[in-house]
N, C-alpha and C positions, 0 to 999 in steps of 0.2 A: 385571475392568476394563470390558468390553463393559454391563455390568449398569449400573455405573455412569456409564459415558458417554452412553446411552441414559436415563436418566433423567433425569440433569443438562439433556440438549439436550430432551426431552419436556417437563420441567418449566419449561422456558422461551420456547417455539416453537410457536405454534399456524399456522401460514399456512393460508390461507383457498383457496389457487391452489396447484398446483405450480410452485414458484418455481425456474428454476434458474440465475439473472441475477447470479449473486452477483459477477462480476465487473464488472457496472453499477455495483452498491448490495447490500452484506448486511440481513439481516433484524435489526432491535432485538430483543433479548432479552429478556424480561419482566422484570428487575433494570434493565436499562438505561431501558424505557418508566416505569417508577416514578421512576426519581430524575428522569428529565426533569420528568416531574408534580411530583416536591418542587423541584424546583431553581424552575418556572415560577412554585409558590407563594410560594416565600421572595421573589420580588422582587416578586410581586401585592400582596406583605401587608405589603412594607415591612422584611423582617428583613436581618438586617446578612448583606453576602455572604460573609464570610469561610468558610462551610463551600465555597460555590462555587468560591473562589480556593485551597482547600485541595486540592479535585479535583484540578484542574490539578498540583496536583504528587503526588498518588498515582498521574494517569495516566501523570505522565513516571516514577517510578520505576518501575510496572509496565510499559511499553515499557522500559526501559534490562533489564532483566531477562530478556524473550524478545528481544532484541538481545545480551545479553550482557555488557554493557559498565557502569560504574559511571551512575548516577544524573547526575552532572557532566557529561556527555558528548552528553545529550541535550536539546535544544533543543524548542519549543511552538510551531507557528503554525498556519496556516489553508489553506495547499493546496501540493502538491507542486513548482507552479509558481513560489511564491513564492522557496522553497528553492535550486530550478534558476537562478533571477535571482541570487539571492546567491553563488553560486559561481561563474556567469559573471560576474560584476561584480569578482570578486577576480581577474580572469586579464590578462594583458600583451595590448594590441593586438597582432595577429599570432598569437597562439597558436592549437595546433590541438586541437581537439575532434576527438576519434573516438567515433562512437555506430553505432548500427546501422539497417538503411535498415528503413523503415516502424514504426520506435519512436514510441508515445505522444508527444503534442505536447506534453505539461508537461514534459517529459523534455529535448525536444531546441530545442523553439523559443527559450527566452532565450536559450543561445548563439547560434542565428542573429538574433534583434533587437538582439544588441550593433552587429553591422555590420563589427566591425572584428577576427572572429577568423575563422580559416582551419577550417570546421567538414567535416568529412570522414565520409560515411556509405557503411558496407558491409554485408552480408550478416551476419547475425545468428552464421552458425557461423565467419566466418573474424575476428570480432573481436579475439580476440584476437592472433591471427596475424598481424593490420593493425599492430599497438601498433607503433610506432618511436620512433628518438630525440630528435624533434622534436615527439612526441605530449604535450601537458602534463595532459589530462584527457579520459579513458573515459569516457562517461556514459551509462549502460544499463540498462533495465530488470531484473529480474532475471528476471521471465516476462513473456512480449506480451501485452499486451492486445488485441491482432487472435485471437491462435490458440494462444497457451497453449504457445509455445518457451520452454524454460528456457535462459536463459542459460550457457556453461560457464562459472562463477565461478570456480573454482581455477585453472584457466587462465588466466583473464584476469587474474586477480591476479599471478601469476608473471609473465606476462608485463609488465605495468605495471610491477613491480620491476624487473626488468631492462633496462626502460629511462627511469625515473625516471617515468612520470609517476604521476598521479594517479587514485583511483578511484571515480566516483560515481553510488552505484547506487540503483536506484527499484525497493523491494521493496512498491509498493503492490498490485500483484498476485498479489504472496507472503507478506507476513506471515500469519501466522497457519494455514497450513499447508504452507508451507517453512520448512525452518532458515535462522534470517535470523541470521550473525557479523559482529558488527558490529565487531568486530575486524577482520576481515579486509580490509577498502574503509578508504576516507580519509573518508568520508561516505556516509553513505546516508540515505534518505528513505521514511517511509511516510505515506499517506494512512487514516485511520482507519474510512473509513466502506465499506471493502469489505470484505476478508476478515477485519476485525479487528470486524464486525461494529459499530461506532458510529455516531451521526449524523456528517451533513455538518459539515465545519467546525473538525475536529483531524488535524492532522499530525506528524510527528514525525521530526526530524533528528537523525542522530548525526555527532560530530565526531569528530575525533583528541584527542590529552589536550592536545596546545599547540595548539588549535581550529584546525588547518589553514591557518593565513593568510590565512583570512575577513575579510573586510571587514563591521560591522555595519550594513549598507547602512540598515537596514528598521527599526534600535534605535529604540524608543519608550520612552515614562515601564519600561516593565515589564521593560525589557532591564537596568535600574539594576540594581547592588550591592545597593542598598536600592530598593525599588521607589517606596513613597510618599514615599520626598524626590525622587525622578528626577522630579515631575510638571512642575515650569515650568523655561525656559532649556535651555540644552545638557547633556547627565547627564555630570557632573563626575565618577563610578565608574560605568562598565559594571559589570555581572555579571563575576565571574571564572569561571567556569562557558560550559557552553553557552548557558545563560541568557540572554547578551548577544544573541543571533540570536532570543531568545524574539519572537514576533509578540504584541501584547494579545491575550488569547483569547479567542475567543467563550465565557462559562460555559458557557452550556446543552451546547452542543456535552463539552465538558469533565466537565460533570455525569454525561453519560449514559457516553462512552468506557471513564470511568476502571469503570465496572462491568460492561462489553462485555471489556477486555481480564482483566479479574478472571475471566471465565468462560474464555476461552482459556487461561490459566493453569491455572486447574482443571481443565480436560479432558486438557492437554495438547497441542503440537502435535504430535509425534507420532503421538499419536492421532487426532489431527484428519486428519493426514496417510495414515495407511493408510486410514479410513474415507473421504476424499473421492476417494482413487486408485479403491481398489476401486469406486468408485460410474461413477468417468469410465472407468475399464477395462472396463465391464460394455457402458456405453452404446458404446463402440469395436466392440465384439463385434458387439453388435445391429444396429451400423450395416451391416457388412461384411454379414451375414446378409440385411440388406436390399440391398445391391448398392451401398453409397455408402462411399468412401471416406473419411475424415477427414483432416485436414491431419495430419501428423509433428508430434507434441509429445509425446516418451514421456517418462513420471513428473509428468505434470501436471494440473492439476482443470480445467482448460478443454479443450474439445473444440471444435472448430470444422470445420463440412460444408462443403465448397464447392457453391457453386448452389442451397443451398436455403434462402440467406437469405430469397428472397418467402417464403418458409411461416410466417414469423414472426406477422405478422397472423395468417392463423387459428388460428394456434398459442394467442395471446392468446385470442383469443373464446372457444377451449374451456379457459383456464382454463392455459396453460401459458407462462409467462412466461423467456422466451430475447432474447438479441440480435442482431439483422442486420449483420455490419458486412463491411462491402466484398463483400456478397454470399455471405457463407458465413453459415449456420446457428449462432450458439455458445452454447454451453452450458455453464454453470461448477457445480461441485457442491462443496456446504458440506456442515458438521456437521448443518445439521438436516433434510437430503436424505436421502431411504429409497429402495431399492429397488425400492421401488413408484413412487416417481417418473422412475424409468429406464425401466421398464416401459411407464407410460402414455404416456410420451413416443413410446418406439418404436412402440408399439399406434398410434399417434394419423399420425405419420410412414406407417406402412407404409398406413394407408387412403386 
């Protein structure tokens, strides 16, 4: 299996730097930088789009697949944020949002730009334990984007059950090497261009099978039953599917995903997932050996220093490509991440 994973990610990953930013922006896969190049010429040269518009639905049944859930259930747009608006737009003035304090702003800011819901933020580990009976919707990342806490999702889930509300989670930090049940939340959301390794520009929502009592705030010509009769007037049939929340989609974005997540598929996340631990558990080690602690986020591929965010800059000039955020040093580790990039990191840190 190693033999094979190693290949498959070799055969596709050349980075020029030591990249280890993947919680910024993943690297295009050499599958993925080609069809962008066929997708770019089909519309250069005038041929009809239809393999383009085809994408888009290989990428949504390859997402419904490491989600778990049927093909019907998952919806197409273009940022996580867009998604977080539609779900606050389905909710009663007054209602309250529980999320968690310092969660990604696609995650949490629609609810507070509604104006007129009661949005409630606590500590990442007592979330669940916050749920009450007046709570109508959780909305949570499932790993931070600051420092790489996992969420407790089975907790939070029980607890949501128990007291009716709802649950809506933002695995754009996790797909792709966390198990993402999309059975388990009432919606979830991923963004395609991190760990799921695609360009900018594809997203990916799951619903419930009676689509959650969404409103199609965002429906265009493409949310249609039929998509090219939806073009002019009000669309006389929505999509019976997730479909109806579909955003028009960017192709090219679409072109390249649907064969970004064809590789995750083939590797496995799984495997994705011991390979990227072992990589973040190494650099943990190193660090203490240097005298620096890393924030608590055990079983996660981000790692995050406090105080050594300034070193980022020269981190870049030699070639080592990391994030500064709120002053901690972070560092995210994918499938095409070696040992030897743990290494140079440290080597580079400790001078």
């Amino acid at each position: 299996m190693e033999t094979t994973f190693e290949s498959l990610v070799r055969a596709e990953f050349a980075p020029k730097n030591t990249y280890l930013n993947t919680a910024s922006c993943g690297l295009l896969p050499a599958r993925t930088v080609a069809a962008l190049h066929e997708a770019v010429r089909i519309q250069a040269e005038g041929r009809p789009l239809d393999p383009l518009f085809a994408d888009v639905e290989a990428a949504r049944a390859s997402f419904a697949r490491l989600a778990g859930v049927p093909v019907t259930r998952v919806a197409a747009g273009s940022s996580a944020a867009t998604y977080s608006g539609v779900v606050a737009a389905s909710l009663p003035a007054g209602a309250e949002v529980l999320t968690a304090e310092g969660d990604f702003t696609s995650v949490v800011n629609p609810f507070h730009a509604r104006g007129d819901l009661k949005v409630r933020a606590v500590p990442l580990e007592r979330i669940a334990d916050a749920v009450r009976p007046e709570t109508a919707v959780v909305a949570v990342s499932a790993a931070q984007s600051a420092d790489g806490r996992i969420a407790d999702l089975p907790a939070l889930k029980e607890a949501a059950r128990a007291h009716g509300a709802r649950t809506y989670v933002d695995f754009s930090q996790a797909a792709g090497w966390l198990e993402m049940d999309g059975d388990a939340y009432d919606f979830t959301v991923s963004t395609g261009f991190k760990w799921l390794i695609g360009p900018h520009g594809a997203t990916f929502l799951v619903v419930p099978e009676d689509l959650g009592g969404l409103t199609p705030i965002l429906a265009g010509w493409f949310a249609g039953e039929n998509p090219w009769e939806s073009c002019y007037g009000p669309i006389q049939e929505l999509a019976h599917s997730a479909r109806r929340f579909d955003i028009s989609p960017g192709l090219f974005a679409y072109a390249g995903v649907r064969h970004s997540l064809a590789l995750i598929e083939e590797l496995g996340v799984d495997a994705v997932r011991t390979h990227d631990l072992a990589l973040a558990d190494r650099f943990r080690t190193g660090l203490r050996d240097l005298g620096h602690e890393p924030l608590p986020a055990p079983g996660s591929a981000i790692v995050s220093v406090p105080g050594l965010g300034h070193r980022q800059p020269d981190l870049s000039r030699a070639g080592i490509e990391l994030s500064d955020r709120a002053g901690n040093l972070r560092a995210s580790f994918h499938l095409y991440n070696t040992s030897a990039d743990v290494e140079r990191l440290l080597d580079v840190l400790s001078s």
